[in-house]
C-alpha positions as CSV (number, residue, x, y, z in Angstrom):
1,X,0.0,0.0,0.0
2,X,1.0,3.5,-1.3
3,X,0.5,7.0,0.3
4,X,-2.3,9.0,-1.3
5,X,-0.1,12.3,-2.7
6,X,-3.2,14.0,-2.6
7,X,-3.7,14.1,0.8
8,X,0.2,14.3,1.6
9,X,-0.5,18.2,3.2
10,X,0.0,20.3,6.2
11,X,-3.5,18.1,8.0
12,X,-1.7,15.0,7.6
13,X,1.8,16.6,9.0
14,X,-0.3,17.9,11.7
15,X,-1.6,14.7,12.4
16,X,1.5,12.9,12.5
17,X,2.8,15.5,14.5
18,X,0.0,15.1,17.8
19,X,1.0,10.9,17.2
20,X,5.2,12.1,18.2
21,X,4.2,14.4,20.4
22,X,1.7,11.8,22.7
23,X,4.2,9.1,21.9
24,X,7.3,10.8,23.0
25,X,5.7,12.5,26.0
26,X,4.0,9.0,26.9
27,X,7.5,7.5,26.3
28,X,9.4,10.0,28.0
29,X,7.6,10.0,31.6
30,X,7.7,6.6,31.7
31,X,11.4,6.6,31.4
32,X,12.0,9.8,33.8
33,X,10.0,7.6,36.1
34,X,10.9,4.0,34.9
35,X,10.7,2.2,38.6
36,X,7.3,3.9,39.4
37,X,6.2,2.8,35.9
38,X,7.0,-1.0,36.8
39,X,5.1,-0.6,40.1
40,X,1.8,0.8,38.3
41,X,2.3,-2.2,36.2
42,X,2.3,-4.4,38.4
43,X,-0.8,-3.6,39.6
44,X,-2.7,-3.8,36.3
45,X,-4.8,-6.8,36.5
46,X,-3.9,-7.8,32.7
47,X,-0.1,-7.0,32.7
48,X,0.9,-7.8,36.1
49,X,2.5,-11.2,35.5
50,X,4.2,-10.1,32.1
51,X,5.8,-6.5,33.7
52,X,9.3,-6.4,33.4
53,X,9.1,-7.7,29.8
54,X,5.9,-5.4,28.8
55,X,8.0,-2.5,30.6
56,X,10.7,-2.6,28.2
57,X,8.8,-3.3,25.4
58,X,6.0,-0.7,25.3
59,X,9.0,2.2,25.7
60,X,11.2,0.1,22.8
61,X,7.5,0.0,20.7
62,X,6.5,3.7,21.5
63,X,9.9,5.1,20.3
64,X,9.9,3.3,17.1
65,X,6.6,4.5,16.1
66,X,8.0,8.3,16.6
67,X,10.9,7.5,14.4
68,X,8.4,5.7,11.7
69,X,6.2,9.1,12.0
70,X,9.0,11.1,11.6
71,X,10.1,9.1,8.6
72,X,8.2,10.1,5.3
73,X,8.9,7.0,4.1
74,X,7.7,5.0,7.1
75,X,4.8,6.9,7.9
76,X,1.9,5.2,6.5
77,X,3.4,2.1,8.4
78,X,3.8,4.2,11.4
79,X,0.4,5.6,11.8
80,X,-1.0,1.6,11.1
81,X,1.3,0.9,14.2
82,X,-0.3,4.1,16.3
83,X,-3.8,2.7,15.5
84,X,-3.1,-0.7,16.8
85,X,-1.1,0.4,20.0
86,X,-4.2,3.1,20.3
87,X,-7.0,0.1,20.1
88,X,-5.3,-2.3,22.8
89,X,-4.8,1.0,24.7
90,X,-8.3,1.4,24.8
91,X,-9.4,-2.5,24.8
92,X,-7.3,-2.4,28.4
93,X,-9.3,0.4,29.8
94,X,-12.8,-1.1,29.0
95,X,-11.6,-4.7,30.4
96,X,-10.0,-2.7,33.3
97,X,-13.4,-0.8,34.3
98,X,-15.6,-3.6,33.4
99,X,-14.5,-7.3,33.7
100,X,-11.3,-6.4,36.4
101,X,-11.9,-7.9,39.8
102,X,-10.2,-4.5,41.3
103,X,-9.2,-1.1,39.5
104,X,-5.7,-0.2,39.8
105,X,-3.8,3.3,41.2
106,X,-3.1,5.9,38.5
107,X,-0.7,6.7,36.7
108,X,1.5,9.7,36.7
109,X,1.0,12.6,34.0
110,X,-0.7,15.3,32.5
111,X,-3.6,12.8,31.2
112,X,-3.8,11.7,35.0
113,X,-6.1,15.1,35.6
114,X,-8.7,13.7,33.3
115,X,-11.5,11.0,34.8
116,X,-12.1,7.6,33.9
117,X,-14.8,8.3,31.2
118,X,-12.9,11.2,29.6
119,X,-10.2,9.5,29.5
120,X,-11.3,6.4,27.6
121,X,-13.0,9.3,24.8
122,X,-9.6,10.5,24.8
123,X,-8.4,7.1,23.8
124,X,-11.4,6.3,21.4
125,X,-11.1,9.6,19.6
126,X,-7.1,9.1,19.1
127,X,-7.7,5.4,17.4
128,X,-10.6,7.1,15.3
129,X,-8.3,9.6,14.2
130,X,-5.9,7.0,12.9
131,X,-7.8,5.2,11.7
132,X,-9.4,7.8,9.3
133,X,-5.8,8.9,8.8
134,X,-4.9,5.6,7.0
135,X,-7.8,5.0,5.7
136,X,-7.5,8.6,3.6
137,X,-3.9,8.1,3.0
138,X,-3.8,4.8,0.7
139,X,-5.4,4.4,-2.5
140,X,-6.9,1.1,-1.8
141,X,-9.3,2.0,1.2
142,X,-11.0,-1.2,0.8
143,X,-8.0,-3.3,1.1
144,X,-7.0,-0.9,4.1
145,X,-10.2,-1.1,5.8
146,X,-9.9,-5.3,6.2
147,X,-6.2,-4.7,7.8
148,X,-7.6,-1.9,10.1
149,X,-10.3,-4.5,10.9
150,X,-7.7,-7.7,11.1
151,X,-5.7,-5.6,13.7
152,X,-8.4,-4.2,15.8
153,X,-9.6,-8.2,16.2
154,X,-6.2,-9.1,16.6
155,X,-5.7,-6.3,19.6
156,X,-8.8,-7.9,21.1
157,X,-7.7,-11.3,21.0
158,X,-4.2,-10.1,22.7
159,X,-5.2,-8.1,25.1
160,X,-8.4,-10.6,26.5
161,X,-5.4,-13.3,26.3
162,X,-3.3,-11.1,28.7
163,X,-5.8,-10.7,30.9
164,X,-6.9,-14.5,31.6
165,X,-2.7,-15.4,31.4
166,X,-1.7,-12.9,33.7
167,X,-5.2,-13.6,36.4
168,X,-4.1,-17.3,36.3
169,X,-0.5,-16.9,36.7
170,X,-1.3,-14.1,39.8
171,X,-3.4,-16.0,41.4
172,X,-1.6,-19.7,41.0
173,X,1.6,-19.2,39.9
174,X,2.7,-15.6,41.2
175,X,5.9,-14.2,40.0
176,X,6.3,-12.8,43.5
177,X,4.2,-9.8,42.1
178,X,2.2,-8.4,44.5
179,X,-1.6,-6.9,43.9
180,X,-2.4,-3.9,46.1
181,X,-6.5,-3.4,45.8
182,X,-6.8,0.6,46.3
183,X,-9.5,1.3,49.2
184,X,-8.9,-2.5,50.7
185,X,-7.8,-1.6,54.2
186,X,-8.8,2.3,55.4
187,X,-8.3,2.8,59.2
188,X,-11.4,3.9,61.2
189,X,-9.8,3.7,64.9
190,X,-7.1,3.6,67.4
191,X,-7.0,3.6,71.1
192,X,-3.9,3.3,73.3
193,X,-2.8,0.4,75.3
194,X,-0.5,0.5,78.7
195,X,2.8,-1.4,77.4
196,X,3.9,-2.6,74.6
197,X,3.6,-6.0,75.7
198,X,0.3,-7.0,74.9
199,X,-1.0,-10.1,72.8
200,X,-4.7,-10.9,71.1
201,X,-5.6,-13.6,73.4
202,X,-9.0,-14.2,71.8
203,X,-12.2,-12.5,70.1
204,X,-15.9,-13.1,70.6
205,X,-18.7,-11.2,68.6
206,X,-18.2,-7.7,70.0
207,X,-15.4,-8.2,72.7
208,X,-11.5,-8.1,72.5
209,X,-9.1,-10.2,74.5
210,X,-5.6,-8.7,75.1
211,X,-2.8,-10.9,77.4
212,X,0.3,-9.4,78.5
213,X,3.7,-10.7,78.3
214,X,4.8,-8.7,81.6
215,X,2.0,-9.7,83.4
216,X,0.4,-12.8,82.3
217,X,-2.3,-13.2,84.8
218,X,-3.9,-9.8,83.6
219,X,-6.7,-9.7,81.0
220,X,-7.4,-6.6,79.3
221,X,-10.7,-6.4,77.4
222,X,-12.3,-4.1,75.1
223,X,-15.4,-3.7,72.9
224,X,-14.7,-4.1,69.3
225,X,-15.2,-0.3,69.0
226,X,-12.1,0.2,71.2
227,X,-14.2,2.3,74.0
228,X,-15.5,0.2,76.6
229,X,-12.2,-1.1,78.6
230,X,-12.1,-3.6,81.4
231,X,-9.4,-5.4,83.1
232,X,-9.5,-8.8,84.6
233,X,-7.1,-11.3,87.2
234,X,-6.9,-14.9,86.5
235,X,-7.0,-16.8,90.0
236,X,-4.9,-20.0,90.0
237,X,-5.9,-23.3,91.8
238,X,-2.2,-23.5,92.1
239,X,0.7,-20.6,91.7
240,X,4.0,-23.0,92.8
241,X,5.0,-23.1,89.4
242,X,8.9,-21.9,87.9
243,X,6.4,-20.4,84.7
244,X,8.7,-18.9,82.2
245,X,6.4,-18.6,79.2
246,X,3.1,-18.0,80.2
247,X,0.5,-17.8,77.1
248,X,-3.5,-17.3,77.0
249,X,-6.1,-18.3,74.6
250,X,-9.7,-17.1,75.2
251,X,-12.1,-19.2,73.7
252,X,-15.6,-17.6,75.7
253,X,-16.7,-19.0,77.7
254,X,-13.6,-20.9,78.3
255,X,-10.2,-19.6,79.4
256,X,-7.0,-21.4,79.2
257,X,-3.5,-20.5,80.5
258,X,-0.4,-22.4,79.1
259,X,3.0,-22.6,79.7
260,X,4.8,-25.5,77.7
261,X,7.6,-24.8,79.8
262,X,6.5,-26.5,83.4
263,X,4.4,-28.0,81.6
264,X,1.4,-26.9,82.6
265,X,-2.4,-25.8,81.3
266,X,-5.0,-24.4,83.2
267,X,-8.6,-23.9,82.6
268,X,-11.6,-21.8,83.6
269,X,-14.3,-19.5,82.5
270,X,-14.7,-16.0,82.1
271,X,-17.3,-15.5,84.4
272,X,-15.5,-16.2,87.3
273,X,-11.8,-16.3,86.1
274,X,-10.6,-18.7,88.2
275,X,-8.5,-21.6,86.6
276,X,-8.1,-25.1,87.4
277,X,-5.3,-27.3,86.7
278,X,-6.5,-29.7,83.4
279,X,-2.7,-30.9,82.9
280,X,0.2,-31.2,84.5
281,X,3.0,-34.0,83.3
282,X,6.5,-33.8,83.0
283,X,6.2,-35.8,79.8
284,X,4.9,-33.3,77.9
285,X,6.5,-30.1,77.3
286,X,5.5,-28.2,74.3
287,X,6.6,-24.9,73.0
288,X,3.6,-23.4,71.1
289,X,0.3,-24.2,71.8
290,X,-3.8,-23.2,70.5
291,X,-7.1,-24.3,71.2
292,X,-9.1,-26.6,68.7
293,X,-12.3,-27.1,71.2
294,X,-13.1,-27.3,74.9
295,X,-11.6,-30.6,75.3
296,X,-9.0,-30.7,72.5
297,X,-5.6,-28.3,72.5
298,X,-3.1,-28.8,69.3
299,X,0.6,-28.1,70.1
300,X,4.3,-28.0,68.7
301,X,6.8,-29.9,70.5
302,X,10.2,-31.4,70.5
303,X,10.7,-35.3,69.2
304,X,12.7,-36.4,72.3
305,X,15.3,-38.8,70.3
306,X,16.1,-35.9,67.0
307,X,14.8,-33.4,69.1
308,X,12.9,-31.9,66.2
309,X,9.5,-30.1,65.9
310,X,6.8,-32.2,66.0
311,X,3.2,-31.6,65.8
312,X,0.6,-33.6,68.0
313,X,-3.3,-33.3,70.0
314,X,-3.6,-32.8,73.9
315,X,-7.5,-34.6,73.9
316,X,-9.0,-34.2,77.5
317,X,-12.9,-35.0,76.9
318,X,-12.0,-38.5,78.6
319,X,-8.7,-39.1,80.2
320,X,-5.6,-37.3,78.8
321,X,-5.3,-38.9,75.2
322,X,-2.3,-37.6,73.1
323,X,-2.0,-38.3,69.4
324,X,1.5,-36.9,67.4
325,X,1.3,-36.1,63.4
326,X,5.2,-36.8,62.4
327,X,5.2,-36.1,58.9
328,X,2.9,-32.7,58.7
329,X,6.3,-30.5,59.6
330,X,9.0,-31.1,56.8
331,X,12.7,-30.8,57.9
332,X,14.9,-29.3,55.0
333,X,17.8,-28.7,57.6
334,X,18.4,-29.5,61.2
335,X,14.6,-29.9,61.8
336,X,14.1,-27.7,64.7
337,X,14.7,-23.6,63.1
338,X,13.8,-24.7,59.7
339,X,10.7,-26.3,60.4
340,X,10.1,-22.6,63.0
341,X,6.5,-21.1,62.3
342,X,2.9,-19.8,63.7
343,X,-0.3,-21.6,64.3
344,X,-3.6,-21.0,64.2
345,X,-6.7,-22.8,64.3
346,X,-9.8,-21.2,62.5
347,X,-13.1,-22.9,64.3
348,X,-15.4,-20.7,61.1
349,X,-13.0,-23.7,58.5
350,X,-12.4,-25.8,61.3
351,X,-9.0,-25.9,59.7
352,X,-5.4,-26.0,61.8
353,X,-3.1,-23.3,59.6
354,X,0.8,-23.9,60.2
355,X,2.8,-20.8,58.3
356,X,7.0,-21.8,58.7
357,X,8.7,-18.4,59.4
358,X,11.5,-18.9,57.0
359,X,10.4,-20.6,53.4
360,X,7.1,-19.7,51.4
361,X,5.2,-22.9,52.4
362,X,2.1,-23.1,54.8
363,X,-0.1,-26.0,56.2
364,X,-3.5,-26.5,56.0
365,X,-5.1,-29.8,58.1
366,X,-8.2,-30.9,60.2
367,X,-8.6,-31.0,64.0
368,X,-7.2,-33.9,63.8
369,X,-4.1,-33.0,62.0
370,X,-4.7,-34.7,59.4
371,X,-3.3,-33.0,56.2
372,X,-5.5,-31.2,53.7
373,X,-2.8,-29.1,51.2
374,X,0.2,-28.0,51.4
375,X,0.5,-24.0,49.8
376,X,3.1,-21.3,49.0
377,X,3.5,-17.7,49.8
378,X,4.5,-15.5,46.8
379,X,8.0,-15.0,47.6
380,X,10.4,-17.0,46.3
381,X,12.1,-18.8,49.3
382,X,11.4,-22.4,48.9
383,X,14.1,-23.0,51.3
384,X,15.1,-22.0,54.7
385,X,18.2,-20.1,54.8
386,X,19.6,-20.9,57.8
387,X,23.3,-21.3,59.5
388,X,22.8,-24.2,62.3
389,X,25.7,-25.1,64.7
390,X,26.2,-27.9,66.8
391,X,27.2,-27.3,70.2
392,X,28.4,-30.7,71.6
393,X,29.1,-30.1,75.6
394,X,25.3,-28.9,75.5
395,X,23.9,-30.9,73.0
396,X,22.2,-27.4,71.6
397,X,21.9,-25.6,68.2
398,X,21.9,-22.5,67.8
399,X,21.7,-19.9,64.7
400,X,25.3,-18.7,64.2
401,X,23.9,-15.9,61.9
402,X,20.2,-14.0,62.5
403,X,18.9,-15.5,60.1
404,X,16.2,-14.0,57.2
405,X,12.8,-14.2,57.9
406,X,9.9,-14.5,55.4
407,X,6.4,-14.5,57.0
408,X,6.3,-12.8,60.4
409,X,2.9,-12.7,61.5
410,X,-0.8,-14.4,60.6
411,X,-4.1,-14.7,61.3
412,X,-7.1,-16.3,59.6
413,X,-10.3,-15.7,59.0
414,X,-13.0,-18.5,57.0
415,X,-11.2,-18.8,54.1
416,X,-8.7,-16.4,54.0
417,X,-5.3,-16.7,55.6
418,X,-3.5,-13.2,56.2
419,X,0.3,-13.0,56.2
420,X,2.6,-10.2,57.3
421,X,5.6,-10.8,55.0
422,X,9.1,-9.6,55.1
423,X,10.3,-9.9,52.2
424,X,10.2,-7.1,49.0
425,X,8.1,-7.9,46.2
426,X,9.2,-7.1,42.4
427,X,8.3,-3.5,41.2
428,X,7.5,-2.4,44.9
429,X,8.3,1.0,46.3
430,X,11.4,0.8,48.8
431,X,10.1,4.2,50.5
432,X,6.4,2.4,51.3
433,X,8.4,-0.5,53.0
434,X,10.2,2.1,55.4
435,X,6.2,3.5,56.3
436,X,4.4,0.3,56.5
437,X,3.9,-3.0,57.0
438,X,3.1,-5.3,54.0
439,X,-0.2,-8.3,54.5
440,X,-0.4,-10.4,51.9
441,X,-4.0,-12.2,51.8
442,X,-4.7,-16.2,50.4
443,X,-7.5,-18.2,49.7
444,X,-7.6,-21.5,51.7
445,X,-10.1,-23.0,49.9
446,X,-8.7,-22.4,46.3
447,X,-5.0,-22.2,47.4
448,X,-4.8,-19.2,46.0
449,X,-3.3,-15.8,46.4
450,X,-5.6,-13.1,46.6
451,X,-3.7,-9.3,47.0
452,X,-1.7,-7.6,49.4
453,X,-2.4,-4.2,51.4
454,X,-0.4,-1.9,53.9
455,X,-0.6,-1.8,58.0
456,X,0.8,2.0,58.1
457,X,3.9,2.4,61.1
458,X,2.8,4.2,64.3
459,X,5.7,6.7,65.0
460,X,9.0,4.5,64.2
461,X,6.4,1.3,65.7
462,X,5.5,-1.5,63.0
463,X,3.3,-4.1,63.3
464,X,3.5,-6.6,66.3
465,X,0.2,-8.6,66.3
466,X,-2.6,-9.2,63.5
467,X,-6.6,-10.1,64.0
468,X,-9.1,-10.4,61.8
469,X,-12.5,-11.0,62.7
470,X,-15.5,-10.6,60.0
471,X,-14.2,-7.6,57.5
472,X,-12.4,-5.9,60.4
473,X,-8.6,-6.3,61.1
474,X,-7.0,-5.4,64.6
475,X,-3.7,-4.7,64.6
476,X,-1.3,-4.0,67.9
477,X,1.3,-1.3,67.0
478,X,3.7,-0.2,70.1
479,X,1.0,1.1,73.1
480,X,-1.5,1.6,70.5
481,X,-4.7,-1.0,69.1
482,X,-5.3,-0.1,65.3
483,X,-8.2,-1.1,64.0
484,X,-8.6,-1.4,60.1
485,X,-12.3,-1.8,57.8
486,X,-11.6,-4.2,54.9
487,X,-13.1,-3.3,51.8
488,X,-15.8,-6.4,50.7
489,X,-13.2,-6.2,47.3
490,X,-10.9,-8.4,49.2
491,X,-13.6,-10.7,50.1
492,X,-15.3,-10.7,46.7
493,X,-12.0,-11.2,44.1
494,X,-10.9,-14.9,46.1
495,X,-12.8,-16.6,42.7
496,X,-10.3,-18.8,40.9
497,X,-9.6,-17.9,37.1
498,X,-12.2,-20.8,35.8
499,X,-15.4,-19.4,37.8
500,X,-14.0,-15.7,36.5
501,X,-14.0,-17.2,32.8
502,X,-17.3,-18.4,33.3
503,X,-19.0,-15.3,34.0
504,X,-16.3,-12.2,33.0
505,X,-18.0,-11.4,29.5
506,X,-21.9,-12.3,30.5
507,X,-22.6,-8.3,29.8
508,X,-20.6,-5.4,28.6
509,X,-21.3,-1.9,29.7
510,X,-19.6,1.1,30.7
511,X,-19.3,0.9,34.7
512,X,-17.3,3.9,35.5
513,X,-16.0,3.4,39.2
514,X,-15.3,6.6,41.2
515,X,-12.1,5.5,42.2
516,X,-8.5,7.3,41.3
517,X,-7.6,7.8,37.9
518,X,-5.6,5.9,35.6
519,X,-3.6,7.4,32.4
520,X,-2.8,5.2,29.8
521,X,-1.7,6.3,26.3
């Protein structure tokens, strides 16, 4: 195909010259700004998975259609080029503001001032103007017309391919890329606490439990609005203990007070507060410990021969039965730091969670221990990187180096399994990690991962302790309870990439959120 001569005038230089001028500013600001760029990309729900190759490829694809416009020669094939990148460019904000679980943050730039629906005309007039530009300059318009029409299906096809790709390889196999949902977590509270010493001890319906590592017979309680404030003693049927590491779990109306140490665990109820001895056995020490039901307590101990971790069942609704699950911790090292984690157990699932602190691998099993699925964090550590030594006049180990942590903190709540995680995402902002905390949020029943939002810092203070309970999060930060509304988004997006498929193009309208803006050119 041929340039028309007759229309080779001043309108089509002027054209041409708009086409340089969006294209090198476009080009340009992403550059100035190239880390930012990769962050806002991998955010976008149809690029996130493909960002560092899409990065340098739109700026590499951008350029070369200025030179092509700037190149008489090239400049029918230049202006093709404009009116393809201009289609997908407007294909991804339609998909984005329609069939997107989540809208991402905005770009940066002077099209940033415009809204969501000018900003899509914006895009649509620019491809219409190409289009027509082509179309005018060739003298076969028919011919013409079928390529415009082969590209503009071709576009579609690309970029509804990148979207499914990119949701399926987010959501199952994550690039350690993480989503941040804009609006997910908003504060709505705070109230201050005594010390910085303080532990969730337990939840029911409207009413906080808070233990204290200073002074572990005290039970401070609170409302879930954080106004209402009461403090409580526990009364022990016996005190001639040597406690060292005393732990409570509030289960209403049950209390129980552990300390794997002795070993020793004590129960009671809250209306009265007074415990009674329920165990008491030098045979069975244990070092982490959480309640399953009234008569049933899981805990982490010590094999005694290896003298690794071990998981096992205190069951008291008879006589004291206790039943060990061997093979539901895997040792990768010396068995007792690498196989180091949190537990929790969810009574909404009626699942026991198991998150190792130093490799991207969680546990999911029954009350009776009995395995479920094994799942991944996002990050990358599939192995514990740890520096065990031997100490053979003690019989210890120890760490000879502090060694890196990956998941610090976790709660769960039905389905959804929330992880404080220390580790830096790809195309994540260095200066948010010095401000805040990162939680990143999976689906237990899909074994899935479902986005990530902040826990800002209090002062210099980061996170110490995480609770979630309905679509509120609780969050102890130095003396001070934070208390977070998540956005039904979070709870909503957890749908695995098949039921999305199944119901993503069912209707097609214009749904323009009121939510920040979004530049893309």
């Amino acid at each position: 195909m041929r340039m028309n001569t007759k229309i080779h005038n001043p309108l089509l230089e002027f054209i041409c010259l708009l086409y340089i001028l969006l294209f090198v500013y476009a080009a340009v600001s992403k550059l100035l700004d190239f880390e930012n760029f990769q962050i806002q990309l991998g955010q976008s729900p149809l690029l996130s998975a493909y960002t560092g190759f899409i990065s340098y490829s739109l700026l590499a694809v951008e350029f070369t259609i200025v030179l092509m416009l700037a190149i008489p020669k090239t400049r029918f094939i230049g202006l093709v080029a404009s009116f393809t990148l201009m289609v997908m460019f407007t294909l991804y904000i339609i998909v984005i503001l329609n069939y997107s679980s989540f809208v991402p943050c905005s770009c940066g730039g002077i099209l940033e001032q415009m809204g969501w629906k000018q900003h899509l005309i914006f895009n649509i007039g620019c491809t219409l103007i190409a289009g027509t530009v082509v179309l005018m300059g060739t003298t076969n318009i028919k011919r013409t017309a079928v390529l415009l029409a082969v590209l503009a299906i071709s576009s579609t096809i690309i970029v509804t391919t990148l979207y499914f790709a990119s949701e399926n390889a987010m959501h199952r196999e994550n690039p350690f890329i993480r989503r941040f949902i804009q609006g997910s977590a908003a504060k709505i509270g705070e109230t201050g606490l005594k010390s910085n010493s303080h532990y969730f001890a337990g939840i029911n319906g409207s009413t906080l439990y808070f233990g204290d590592n200073l002074a572990p017979l005290h039970i401070a309680v609170y409302d879930t609005s954080l106004q209402t404030k009461r403090h409580y003693k526990i009364q022990l049927e016996r005190e001639d203990f040597p406690f060292r590491s005393v732990q409570v779990r509030i289960t209403p109306p049950y209390f129980y007070l552990m300390d794997g140490t002795v070993p020793v665990i004590y129960k009671g109820n809250v209306r009265d507060w007074k415990a009674k001895l329920l165990m008491h056995s030098n045979n069975y020490y244990f070092s982490k410990a959480e309640i399953i039901s009234p008569d049933k307590i899981v805990f982490r101990a010590q094999e005694l021969q290896s003298r690794d971790n071990i998981l096992g069942t205190f069951d008291f609704s008879d006589s004291l039965q206790v039943q060990y699950a061997p093979n539901l911790l895997q040792k990768q090292a010396d068995g007792f730091f690498d196989t180091d984690g949190m537990m929790q157990y969810d009574t909404q699932l009626q699942k026991f969670i198991y998150v190792y602190y130093y490799r991207n691998q969680f546990i999911a099993a029954n009350k009776n221990l009995q395995l479920s699925n094994r799942g991944h964090t996002i990050d990358t550590t599939a192995h514990a990187n740890l520096k065990v030594v031997f100490i053979k006049e003690t019989r210890e180990r120890k760490l000879a180096s502090i060694p890196a942590t990956v998941n610090q903190l976790i709660t769960v709540s039905g389905n959804l399994l929330f992880v404080n995680s220390k580790i830096i995402g790809r195309y994540e902002s260095k200066k948010m990690w010095k401000k805040a905390s990162i939680v990143d949020v999976y689906n237990l029943q899909h074994n899935t991962y479902v986005s990530s939002f902040y826990i800002y810092n209090s002062g210099n203070k980061k996170v110490q302790s995480i609770l979630v309970s309905g679509n509120t999060l609780y969050a102890i930060i130095g003396h001070t309870i934070h208390k977070y509304r998540l956005s039904k988004k979070l709870f909503n997006i957890h749908k695995p990439p098949n039921q999305i498929r199944a119901s993503a193009f069912k209707t097609f309208k214009f749904n323009i959120p009121k939510v920040s803006k979004m530049a893309h050119r």
